[in-house]
Each structure stands twice: as structure tokens, then as C-alpha cells.
C-alpha atoms as an extended CHARMM CRD file, in Angstrom:
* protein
*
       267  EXT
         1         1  UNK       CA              0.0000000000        0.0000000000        0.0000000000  PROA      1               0.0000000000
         2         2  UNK       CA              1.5970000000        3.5170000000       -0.9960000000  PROA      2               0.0000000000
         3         3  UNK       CA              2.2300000000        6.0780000000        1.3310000000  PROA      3               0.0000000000
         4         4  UNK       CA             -0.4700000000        8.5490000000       -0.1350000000  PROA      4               0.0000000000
         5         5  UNK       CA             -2.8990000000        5.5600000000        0.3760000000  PROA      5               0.0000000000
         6         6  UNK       CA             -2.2670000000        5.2910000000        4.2120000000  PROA      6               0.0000000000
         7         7  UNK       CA             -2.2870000000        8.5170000000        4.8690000000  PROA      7               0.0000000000
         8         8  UNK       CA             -6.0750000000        9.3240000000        2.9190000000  PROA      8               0.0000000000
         9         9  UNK       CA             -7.1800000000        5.8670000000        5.4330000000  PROA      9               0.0000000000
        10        10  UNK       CA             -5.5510000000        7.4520000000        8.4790000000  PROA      10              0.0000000000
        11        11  UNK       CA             -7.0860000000       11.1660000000        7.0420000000  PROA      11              0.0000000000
        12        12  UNK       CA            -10.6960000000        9.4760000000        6.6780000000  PROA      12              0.0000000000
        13        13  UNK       CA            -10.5000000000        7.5350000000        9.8820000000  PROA      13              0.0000000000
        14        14  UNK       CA             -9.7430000000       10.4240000000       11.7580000000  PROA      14              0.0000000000
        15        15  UNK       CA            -12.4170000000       12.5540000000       10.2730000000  PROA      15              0.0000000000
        16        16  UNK       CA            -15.3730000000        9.8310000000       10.9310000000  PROA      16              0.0000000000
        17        17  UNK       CA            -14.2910000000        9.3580000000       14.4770000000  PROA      17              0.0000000000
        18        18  UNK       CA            -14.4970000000       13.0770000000       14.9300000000  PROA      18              0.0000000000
        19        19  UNK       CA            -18.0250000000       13.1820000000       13.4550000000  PROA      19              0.0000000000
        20        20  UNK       CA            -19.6090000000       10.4490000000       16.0860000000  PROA      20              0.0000000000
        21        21  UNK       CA            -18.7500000000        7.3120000000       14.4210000000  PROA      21              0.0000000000
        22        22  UNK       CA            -17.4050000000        4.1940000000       16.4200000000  PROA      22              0.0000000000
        23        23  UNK       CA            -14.0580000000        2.8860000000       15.7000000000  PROA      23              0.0000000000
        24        24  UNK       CA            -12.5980000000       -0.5880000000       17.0050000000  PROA      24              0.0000000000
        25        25  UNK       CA             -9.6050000000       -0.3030000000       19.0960000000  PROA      25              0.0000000000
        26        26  UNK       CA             -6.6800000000       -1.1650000000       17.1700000000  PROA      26              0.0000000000
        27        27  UNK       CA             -7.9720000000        1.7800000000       14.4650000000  PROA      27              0.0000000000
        28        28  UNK       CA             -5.8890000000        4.8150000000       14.9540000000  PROA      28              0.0000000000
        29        29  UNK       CA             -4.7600000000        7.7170000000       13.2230000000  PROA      29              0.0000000000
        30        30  UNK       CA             -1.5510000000        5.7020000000       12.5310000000  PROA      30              0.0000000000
        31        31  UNK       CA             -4.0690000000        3.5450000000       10.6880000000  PROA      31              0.0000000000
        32        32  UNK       CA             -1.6820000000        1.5650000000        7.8360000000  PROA      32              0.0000000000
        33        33  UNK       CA             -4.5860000000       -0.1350000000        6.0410000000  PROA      33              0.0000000000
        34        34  UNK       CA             -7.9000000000       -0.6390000000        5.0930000000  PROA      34              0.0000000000
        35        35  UNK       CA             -7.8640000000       -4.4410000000        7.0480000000  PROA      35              0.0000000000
        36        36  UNK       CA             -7.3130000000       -2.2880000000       10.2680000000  PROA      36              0.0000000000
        37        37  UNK       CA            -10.7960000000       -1.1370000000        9.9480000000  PROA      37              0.0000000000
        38        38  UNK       CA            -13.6890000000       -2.7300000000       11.7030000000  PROA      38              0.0000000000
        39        39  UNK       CA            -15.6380000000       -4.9930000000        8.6010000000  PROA      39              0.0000000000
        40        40  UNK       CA            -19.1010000000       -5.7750000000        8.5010000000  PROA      40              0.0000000000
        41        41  UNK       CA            -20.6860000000       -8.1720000000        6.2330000000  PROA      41              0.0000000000
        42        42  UNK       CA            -23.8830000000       -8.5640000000        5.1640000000  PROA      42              0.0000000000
        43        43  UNK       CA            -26.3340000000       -8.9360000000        1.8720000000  PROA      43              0.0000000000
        44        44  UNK       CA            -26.8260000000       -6.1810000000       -0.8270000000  PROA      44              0.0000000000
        45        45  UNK       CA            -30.9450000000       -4.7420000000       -0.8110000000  PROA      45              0.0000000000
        46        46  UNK       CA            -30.7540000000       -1.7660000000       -2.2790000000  PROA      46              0.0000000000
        47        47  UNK       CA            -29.0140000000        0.6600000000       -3.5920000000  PROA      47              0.0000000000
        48        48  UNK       CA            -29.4240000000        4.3810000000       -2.4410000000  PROA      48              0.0000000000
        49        49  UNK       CA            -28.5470000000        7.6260000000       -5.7260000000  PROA      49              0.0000000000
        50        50  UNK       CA            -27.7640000000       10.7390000000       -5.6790000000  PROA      50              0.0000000000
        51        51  UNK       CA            -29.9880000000       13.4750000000       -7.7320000000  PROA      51              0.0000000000
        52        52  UNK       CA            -27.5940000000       12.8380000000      -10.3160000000  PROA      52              0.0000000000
        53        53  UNK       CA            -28.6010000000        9.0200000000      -10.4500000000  PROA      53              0.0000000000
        54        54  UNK       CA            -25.0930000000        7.5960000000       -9.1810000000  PROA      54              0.0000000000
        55        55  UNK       CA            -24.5280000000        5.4660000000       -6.3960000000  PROA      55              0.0000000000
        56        56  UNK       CA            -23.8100000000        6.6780000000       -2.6380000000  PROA      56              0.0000000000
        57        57  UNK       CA            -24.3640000000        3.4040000000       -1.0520000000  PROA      57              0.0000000000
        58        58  UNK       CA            -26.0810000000        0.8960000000       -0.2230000000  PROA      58              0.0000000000
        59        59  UNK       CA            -28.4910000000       -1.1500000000        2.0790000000  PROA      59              0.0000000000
        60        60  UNK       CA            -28.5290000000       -4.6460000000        3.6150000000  PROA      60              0.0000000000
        61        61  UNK       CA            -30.6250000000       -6.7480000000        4.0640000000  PROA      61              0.0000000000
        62        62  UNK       CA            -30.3870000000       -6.2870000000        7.7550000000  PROA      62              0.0000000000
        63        63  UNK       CA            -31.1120000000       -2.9480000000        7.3110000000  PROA      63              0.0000000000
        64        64  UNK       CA            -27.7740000000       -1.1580000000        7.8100000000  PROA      64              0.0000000000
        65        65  UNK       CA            -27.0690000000        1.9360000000        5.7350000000  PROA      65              0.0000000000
        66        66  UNK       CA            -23.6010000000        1.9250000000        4.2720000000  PROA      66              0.0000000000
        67        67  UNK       CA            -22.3500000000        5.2820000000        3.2140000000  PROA      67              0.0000000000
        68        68  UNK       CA            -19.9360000000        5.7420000000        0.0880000000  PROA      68              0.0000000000
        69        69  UNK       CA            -18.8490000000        9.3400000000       -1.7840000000  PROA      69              0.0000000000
        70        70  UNK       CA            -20.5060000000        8.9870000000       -5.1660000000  PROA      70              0.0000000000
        71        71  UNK       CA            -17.3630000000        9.2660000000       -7.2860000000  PROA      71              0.0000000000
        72        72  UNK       CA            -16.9840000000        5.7890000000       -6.2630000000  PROA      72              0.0000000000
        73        73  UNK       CA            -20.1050000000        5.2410000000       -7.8460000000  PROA      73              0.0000000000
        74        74  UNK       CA            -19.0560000000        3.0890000000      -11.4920000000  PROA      74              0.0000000000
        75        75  UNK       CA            -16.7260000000        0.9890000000      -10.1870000000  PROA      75              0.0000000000
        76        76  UNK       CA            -19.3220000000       -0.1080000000       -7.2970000000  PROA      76              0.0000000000
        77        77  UNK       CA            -21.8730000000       -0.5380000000      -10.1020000000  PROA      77              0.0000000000
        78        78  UNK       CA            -20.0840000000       -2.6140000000      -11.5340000000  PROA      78              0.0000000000
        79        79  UNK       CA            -18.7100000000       -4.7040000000       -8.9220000000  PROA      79              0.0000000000
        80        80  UNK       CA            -21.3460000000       -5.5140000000       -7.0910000000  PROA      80              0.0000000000
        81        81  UNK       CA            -25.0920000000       -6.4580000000       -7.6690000000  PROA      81              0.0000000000
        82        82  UNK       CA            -28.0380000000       -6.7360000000       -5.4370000000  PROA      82              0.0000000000
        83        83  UNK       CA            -28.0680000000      -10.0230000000       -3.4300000000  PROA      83              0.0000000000
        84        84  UNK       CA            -24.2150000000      -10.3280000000       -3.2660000000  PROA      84              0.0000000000
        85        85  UNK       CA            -23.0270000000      -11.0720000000        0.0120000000  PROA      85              0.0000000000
        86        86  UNK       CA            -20.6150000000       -8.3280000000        0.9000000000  PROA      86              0.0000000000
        87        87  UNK       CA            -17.8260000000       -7.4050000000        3.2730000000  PROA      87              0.0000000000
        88        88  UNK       CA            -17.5980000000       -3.8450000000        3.7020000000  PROA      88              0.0000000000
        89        89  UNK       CA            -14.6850000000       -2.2230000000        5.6680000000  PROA      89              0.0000000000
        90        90  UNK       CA            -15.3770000000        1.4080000000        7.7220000000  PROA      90              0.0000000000
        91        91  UNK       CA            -16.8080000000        2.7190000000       10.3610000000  PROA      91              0.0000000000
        92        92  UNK       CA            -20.0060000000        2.6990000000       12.1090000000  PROA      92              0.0000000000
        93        93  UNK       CA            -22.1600000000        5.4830000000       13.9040000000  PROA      93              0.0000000000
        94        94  UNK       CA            -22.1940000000        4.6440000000       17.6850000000  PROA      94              0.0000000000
        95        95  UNK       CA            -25.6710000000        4.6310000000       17.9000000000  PROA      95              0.0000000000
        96        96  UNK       CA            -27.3730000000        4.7300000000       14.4470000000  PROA      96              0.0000000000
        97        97  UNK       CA            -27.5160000000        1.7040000000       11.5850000000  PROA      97              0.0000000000
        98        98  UNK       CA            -25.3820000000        3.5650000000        9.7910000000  PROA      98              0.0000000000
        99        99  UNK       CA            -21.5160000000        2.7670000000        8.4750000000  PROA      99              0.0000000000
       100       100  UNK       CA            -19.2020000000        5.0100000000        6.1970000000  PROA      100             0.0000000000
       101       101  UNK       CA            -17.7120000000        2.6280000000        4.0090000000  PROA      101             0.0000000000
       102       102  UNK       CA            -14.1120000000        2.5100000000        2.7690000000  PROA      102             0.0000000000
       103       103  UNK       CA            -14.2560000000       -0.4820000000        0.9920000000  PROA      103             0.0000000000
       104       104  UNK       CA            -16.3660000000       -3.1570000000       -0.3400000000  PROA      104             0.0000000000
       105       105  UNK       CA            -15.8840000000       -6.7050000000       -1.7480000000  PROA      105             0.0000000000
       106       106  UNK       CA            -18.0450000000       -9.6170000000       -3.0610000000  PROA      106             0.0000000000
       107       107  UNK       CA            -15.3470000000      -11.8280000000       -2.4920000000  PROA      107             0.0000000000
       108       108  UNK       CA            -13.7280000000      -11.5330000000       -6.0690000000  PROA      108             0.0000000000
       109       109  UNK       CA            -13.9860000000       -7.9730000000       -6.4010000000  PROA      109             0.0000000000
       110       110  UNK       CA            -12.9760000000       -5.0180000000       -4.0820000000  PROA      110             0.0000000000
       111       111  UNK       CA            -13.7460000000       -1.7850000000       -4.6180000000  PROA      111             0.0000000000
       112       112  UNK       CA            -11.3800000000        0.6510000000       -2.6500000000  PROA      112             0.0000000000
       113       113  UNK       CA            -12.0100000000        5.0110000000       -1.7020000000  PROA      113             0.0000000000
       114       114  UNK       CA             -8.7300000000        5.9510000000       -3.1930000000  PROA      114             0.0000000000
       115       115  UNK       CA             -9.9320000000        9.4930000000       -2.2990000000  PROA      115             0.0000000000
       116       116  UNK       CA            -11.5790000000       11.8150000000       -5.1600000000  PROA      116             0.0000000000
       117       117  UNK       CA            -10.4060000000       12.3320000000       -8.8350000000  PROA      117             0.0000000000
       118       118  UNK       CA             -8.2400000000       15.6900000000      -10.0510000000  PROA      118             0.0000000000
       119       119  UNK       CA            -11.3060000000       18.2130000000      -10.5350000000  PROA      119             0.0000000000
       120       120  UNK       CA            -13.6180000000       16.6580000000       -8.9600000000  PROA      120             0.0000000000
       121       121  UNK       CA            -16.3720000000       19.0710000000       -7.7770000000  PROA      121             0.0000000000
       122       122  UNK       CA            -19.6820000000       20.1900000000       -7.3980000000  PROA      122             0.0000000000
       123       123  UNK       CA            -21.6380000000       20.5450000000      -11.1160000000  PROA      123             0.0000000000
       124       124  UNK       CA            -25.1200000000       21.2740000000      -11.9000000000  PROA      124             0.0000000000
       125       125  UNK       CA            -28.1920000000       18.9700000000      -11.9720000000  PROA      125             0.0000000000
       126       126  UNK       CA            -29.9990000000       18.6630000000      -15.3830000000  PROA      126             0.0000000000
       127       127  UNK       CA            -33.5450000000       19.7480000000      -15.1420000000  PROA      127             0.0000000000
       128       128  UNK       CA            -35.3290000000       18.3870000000      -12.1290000000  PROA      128             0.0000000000
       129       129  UNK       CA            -37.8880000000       15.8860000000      -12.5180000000  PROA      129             0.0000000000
       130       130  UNK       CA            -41.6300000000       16.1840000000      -10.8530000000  PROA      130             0.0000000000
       131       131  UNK       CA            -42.0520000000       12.8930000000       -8.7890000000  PROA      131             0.0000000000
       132       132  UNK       CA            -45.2160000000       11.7160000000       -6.8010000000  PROA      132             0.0000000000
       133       133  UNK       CA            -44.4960000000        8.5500000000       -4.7380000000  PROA      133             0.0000000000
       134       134  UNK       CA            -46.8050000000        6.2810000000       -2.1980000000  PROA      134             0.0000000000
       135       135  UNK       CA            -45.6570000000        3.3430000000       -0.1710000000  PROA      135             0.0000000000
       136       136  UNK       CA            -44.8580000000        1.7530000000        2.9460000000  PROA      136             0.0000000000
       137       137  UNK       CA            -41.6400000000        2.8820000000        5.1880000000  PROA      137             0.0000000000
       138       138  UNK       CA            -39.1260000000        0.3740000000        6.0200000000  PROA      138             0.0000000000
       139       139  UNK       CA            -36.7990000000        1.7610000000        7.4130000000  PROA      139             0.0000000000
       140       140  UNK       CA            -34.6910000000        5.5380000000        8.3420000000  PROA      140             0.0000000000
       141       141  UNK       CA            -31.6530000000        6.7550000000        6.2790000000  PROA      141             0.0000000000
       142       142  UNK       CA            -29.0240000000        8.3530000000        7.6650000000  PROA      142             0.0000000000
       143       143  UNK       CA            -26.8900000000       12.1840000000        6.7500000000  PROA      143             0.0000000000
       144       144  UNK       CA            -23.0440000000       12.3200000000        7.1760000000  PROA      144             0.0000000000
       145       145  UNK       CA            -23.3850000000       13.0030000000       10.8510000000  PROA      145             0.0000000000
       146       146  UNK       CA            -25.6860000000        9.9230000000       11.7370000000  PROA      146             0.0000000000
       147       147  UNK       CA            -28.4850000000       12.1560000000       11.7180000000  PROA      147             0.0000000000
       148       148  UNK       CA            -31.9780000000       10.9220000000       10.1840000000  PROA      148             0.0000000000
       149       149  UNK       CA            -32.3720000000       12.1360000000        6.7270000000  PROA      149             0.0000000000
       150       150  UNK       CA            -35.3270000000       10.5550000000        5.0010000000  PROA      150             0.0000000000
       151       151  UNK       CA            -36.5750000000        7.2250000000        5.0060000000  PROA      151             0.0000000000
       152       152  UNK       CA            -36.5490000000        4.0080000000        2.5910000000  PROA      152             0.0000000000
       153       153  UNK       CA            -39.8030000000        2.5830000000        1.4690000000  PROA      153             0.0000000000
       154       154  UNK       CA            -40.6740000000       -0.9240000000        0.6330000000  PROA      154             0.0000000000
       155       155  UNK       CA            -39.5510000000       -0.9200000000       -3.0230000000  PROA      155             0.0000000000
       156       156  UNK       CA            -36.3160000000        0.7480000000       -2.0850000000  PROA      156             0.0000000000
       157       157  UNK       CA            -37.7340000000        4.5280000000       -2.7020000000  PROA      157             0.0000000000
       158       158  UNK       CA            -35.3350000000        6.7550000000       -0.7660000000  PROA      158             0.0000000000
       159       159  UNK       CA            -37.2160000000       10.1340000000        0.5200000000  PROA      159             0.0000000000
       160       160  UNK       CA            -34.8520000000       12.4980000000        1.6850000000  PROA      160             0.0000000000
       161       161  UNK       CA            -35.5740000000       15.9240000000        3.6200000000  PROA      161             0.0000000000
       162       162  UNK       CA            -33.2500000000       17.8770000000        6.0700000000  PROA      162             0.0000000000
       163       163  UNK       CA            -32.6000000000       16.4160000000        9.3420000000  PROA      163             0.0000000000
       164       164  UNK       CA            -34.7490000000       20.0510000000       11.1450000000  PROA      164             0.0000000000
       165       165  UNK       CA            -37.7670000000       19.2860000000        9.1660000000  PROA      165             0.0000000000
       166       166  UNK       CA            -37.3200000000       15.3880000000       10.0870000000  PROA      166             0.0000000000
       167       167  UNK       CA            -37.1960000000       16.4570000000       14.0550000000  PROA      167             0.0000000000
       168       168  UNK       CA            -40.2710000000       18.2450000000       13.9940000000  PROA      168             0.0000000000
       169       169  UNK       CA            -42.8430000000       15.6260000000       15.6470000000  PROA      169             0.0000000000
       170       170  UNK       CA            -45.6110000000       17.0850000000       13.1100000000  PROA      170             0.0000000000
       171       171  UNK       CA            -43.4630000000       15.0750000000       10.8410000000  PROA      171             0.0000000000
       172       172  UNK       CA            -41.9980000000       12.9540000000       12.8790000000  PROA      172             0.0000000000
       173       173  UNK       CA            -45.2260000000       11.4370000000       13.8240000000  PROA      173             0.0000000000
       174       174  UNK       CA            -45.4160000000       10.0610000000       10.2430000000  PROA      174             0.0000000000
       175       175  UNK       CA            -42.6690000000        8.2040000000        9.5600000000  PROA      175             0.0000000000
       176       176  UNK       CA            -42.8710000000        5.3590000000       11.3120000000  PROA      176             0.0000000000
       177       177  UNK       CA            -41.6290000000        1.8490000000       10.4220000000  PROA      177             0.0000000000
       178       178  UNK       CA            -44.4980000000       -0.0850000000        8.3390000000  PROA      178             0.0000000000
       179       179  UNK       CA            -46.5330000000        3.1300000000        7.5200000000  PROA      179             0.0000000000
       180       180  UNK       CA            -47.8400000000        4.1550000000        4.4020000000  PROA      180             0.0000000000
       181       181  UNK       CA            -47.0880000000        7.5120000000        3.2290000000  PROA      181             0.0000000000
       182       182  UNK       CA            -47.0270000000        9.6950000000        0.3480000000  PROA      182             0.0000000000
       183       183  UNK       CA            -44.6590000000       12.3610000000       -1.1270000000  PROA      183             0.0000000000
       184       184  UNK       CA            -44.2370000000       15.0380000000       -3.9890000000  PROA      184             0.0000000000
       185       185  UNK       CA            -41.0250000000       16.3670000000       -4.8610000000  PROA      185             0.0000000000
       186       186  UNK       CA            -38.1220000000       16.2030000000       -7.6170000000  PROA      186             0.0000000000
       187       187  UNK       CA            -35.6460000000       13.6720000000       -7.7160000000  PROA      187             0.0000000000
       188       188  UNK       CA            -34.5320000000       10.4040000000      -10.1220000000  PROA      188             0.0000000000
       189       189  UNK       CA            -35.4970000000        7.0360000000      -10.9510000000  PROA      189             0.0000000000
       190       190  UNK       CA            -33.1570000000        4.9240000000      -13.0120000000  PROA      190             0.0000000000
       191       191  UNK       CA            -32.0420000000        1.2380000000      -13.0780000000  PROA      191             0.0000000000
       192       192  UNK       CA            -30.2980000000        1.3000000000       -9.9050000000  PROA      192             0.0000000000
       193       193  UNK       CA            -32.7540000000        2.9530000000       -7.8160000000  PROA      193             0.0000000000
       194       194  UNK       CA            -35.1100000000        6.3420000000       -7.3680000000  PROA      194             0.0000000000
       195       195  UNK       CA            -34.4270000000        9.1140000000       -4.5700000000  PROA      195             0.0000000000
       196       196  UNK       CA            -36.9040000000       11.9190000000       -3.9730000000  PROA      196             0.0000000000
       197       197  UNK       CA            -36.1920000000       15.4070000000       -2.1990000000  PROA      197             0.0000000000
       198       198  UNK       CA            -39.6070000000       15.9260000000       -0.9120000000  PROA      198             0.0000000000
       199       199  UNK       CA            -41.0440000000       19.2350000000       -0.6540000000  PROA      199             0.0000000000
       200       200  UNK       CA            -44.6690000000       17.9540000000        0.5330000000  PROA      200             0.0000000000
       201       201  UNK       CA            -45.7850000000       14.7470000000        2.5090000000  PROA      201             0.0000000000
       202       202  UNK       CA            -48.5760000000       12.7680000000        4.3370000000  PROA      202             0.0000000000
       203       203  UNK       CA            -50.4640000000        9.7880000000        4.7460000000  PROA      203             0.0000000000
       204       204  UNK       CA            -51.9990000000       10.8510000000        1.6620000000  PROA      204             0.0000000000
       205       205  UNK       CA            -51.8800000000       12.8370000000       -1.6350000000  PROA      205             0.0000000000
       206       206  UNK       CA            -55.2210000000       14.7430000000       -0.1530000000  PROA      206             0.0000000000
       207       207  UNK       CA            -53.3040000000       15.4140000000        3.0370000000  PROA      207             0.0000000000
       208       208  UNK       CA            -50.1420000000       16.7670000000        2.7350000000  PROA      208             0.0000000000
       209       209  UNK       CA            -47.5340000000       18.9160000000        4.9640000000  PROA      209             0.0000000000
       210       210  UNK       CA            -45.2380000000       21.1930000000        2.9610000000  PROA      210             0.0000000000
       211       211  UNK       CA            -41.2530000000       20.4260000000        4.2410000000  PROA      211             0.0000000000
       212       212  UNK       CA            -39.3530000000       23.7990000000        5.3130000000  PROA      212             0.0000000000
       213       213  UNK       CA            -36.7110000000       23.9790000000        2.9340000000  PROA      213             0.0000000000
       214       214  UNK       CA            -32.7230000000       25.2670000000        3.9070000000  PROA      214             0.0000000000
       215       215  UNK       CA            -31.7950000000       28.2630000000        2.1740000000  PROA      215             0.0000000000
       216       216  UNK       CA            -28.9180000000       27.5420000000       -0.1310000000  PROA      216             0.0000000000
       217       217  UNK       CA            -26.0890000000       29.3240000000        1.8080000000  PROA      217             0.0000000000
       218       218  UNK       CA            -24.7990000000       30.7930000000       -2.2950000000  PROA      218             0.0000000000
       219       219  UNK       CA            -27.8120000000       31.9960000000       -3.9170000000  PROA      219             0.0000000000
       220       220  UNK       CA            -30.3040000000       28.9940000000       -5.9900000000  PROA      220             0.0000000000
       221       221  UNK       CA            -29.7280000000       25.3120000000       -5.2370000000  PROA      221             0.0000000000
       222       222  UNK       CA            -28.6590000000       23.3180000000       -7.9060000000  PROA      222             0.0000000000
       223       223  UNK       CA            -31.6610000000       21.7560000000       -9.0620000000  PROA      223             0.0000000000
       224       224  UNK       CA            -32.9680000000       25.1740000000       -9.5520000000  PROA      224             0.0000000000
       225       225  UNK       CA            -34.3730000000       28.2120000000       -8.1320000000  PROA      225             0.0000000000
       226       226  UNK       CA            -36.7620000000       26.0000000000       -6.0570000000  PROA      226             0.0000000000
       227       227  UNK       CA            -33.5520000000       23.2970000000       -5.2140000000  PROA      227             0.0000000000
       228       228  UNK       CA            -31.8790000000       23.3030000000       -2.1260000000  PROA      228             0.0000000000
       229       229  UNK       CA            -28.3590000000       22.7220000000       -0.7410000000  PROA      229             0.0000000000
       230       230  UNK       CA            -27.4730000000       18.6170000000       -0.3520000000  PROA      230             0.0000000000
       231       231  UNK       CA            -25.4700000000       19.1990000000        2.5420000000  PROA      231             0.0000000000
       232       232  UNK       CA            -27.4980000000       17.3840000000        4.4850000000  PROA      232             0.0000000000
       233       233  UNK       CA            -28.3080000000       14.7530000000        1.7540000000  PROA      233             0.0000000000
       234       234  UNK       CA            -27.3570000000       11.1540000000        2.5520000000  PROA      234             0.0000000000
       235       235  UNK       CA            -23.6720000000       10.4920000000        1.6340000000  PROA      235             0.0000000000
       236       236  UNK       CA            -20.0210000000       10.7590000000        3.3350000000  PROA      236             0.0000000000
       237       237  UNK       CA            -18.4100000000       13.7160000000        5.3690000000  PROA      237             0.0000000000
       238       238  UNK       CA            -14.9070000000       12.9470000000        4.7540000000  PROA      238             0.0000000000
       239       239  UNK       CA            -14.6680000000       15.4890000000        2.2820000000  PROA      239             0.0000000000
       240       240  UNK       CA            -16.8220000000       18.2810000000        0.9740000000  PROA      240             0.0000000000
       241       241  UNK       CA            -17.0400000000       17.4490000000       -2.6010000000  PROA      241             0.0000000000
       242       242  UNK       CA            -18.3220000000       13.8770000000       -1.7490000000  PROA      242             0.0000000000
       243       243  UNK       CA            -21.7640000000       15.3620000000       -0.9670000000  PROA      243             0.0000000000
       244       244  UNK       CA            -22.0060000000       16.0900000000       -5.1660000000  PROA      244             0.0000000000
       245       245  UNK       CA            -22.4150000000       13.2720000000       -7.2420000000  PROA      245             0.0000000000
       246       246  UNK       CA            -20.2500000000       13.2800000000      -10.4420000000  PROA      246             0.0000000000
       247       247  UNK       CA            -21.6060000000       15.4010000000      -14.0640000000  PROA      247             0.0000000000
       248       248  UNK       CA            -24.2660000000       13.9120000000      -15.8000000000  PROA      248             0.0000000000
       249       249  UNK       CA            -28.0760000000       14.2190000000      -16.0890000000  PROA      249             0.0000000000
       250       250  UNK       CA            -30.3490000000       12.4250000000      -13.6940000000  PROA      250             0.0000000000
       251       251  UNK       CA            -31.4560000000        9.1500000000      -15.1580000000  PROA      251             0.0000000000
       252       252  UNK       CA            -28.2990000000        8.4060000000      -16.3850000000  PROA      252             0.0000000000
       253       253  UNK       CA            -26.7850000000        4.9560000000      -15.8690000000  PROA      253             0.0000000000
       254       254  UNK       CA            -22.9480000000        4.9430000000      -14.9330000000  PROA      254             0.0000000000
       255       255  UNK       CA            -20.4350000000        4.7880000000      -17.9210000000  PROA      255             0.0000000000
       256       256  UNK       CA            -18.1360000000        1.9140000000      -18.3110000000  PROA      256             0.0000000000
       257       257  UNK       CA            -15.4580000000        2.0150000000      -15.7260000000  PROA      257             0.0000000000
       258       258  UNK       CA            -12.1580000000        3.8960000000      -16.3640000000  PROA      258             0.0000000000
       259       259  UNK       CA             -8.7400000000        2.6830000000      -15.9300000000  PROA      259             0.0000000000
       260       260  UNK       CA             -7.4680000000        5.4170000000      -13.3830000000  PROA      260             0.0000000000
       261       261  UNK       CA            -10.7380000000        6.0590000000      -11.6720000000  PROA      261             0.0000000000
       262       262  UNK       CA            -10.5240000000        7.2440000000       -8.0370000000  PROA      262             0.0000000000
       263       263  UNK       CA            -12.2590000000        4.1290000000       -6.7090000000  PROA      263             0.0000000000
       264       264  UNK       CA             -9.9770000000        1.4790000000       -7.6850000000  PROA      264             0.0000000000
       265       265  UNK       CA            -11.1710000000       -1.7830000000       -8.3390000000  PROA      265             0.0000000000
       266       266  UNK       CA             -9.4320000000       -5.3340000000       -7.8070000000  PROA      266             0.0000000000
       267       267  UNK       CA            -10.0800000000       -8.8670000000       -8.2080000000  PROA      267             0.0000000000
């Protein structure tokens, strides 16, 4: 493992634990690699998109919400599928289902953060899409912080909202675990799963609360003058720039993998 490798591990191990996440005992900032990290295992569900419609993790079967920065998101695609049995390494929230991932395998394929690409940034969503959705919750979804950001229905569905408008118990009062509820916002469906950012929910599409949006902290959000900020949208804290998924239109399925991408992948 190079040098620049062990540092980003020790870097991102450092960072987690200083955002409430658990860390076994022989993980350190002199972390020297990724097998120092606790490793969880379990089988693949779902997988949870950015906006953009690129991967930022994934959920197993037992529920747990694994946390990855989206420029990771082609080589995951096309490493692993739903129902592979996984180990992941990382680190998990101390009291919240919730692990940021640093790696994950199937067994004959790892997929490893390597840290983000040169240039990689925020860009700018295509044009967001109107989406009306109904179904039952199964579970919460998590923000960078372990903070409850949404919830996952049934079908895999990911709602997201900010963590304020989740605390209120007006809203708070819905979401519970085997509920049916119903939301309107924008977001993306595409082969690999559908995310809203809901602006309005309820039990119903005849009943519905309207969700107090953050002001974007530089003018318009990117999905628009009605978008918000994704700061608190689910997806890593390591580093700012993991909270933007990488350019391309919502819909979009990932491209074939490149050779140098910043998530390396091994057999």
C-alpha cells in the first residue's frame, strides 16, 4: 500500500471518528490499512442515488445503511449487484444503523475510496424531474453526521428531507416503520434505484404537509431556483465534494469504468 494511500485511510478515519462514528480499538490515526478497519458483512438490498442518479451506497438486508462518496459510484456498479453477500470495511455510527464505508468486496472484487479524482467538484443537476411517490416505510436513512435524513420505502424509494424538518414531531409522527405515506417532490429514478427530495408529505396525496426547505447558503440550489443545498443529503463527510455526485443528467446509468478512476477496483 503507498504512502499517499495510508495517509487518505488514516485522514478518513480520523475525520469519521471526529463526526460520532465508532471505531474498534486497534484503528488509529496511525491507521496503515484498510484491514485495520472494523468490517461488517452482510447482503446487498438496495441501492441508495444521488440526484444525479449515481450510487452513494447501499443497504442490507439487515437494514444497515452503508455510506460511500458517489465518485466511487461506477466501479461499485459494476462490482457488485443486489443479493451479493458483501464485506464492507469502515466505520459505524455509535448509535445509528449507519456505516461510512471505505471499501467493499463480493469476495472476487474489491472496490477501494482511493480518495476523489483531479477536478472533482460540485456541477449542476440537469432539469429536475416532478415525482409523486406512495408506499410503505421500512426503514430511516441516515446524513453524514448519523443524523436521520429521510426514510426508505418498501420498493427501495429513498425520501430524503433535512434532518430540522425530520425532528419536527408534526413530521416525525409520520414516519414510522411499516406506515404508508405519500410524497411530492423532484428527484430520479433509473435502473439502480429512485431518490426523492420531498417538498410535501402525508399519509396521503389529499393530506399533505409542505417540508421547510434550507436556504442555499450561495444563492439557488442546484436543481434550480426551487432546489436546495445537499449538505445534508445522505452520503459521506470525509470530504466536501463527496456530498455532489459526479456530471451527468439524472437518469443516467454509470459509464463503463475507467482505468485510473478514483475508486480502484481489484479482483
Amino acid at each position: 500500500m503507498t504512502r499517499m494511500k495510508t495517509l487518505l485511510l488514516a485522514s478518513a478515519a480520523a475525520a469519521l471518528l471526529g463526526t460520532g462514528f465508532a471505531n474498534a480499538a486497534s484503528t488509529t490515526a496511525t491507521t496503515t490499512g484498510i484491514d485495520a478497519l472494523p468490517s461488517y458483512t452482510g447482503t446487498v438490498k438496495h441501492f441508495t442515488i444521488t440526484p444525479r442518479g449515481t450510487i452513494d451506497g447501499v443497504i442490507l438486508s439487515n437494514g444497515t445503511d452503508v455510506m460511500f462518496p458517489p465518485y466511487m459510484s461506477t466501479q461499485i456498479a459494476y462490482a457488485v449487484k443486489l443479493g451479493d453477500s458483501v464485506t464492507i470495511h469502515g466505520l459505524k455510527a455509535a448509535n445509528e444503523p449507519v456505516i461510512q464505508g471505505v471499501s467493499i468486496t463480493d469476495g472476487s472484487h474489491t472496490v477501494t475510496d482511493n480518495g476523489p479524482p483531479p477536478g472533482f467538484g460540485p456541477g449542476r443537476h440537469g432539469a429536475p424531474t416532478r415525482m409523486m411517490v406512495q408506499g410503505k416505510i421500512a426503514q430511516y436513512l441516515y446524513g453524514p453526521h448519523g443524523e436521520k435524513n429521510g426514510v426508505l420505502l418498501d420498493d427501495g424509494t429513498a425520501l430524503h428531507m433535512p434532518p430540522p424538518a425530520i425532528a419536527k414531531s408534526s413530521i416525525a409522527s409520520m414516519l414510522k416503520t411499516g406506515d404508508t405515506i405519500a410524497a411530492v417532490g423532484v428527484g430520479t429514478t433509473n435502473s439502480l434505484g429512485s431518490v426523492v427530495m420531498v417538498q410535501q408529505i402525508g399519509s396521503n396525496f389529499k393530506d399533505l404537509t409542505r417540508i421547510a426547505m434550507p436556504r442555499p447558503p450561495h444563492g439557488p440550489g442546484p436543481m434550480g431556483p426551487h432546489g436546495w443545498h445537499h449538505g445534508w443529503h445522505h452520503g459521506p463527510m470525509m470530504h466536501g465534494p463527496m456530498m455532489h455526485g459526479p456530471m451527468g443528467g439524472p437518469g443516467a446509468p454509470p459509464p463503463p469504468p475507467p482505468a485510473n478512476d478514483s475508486g480502484s477496483m481489484s479482483k
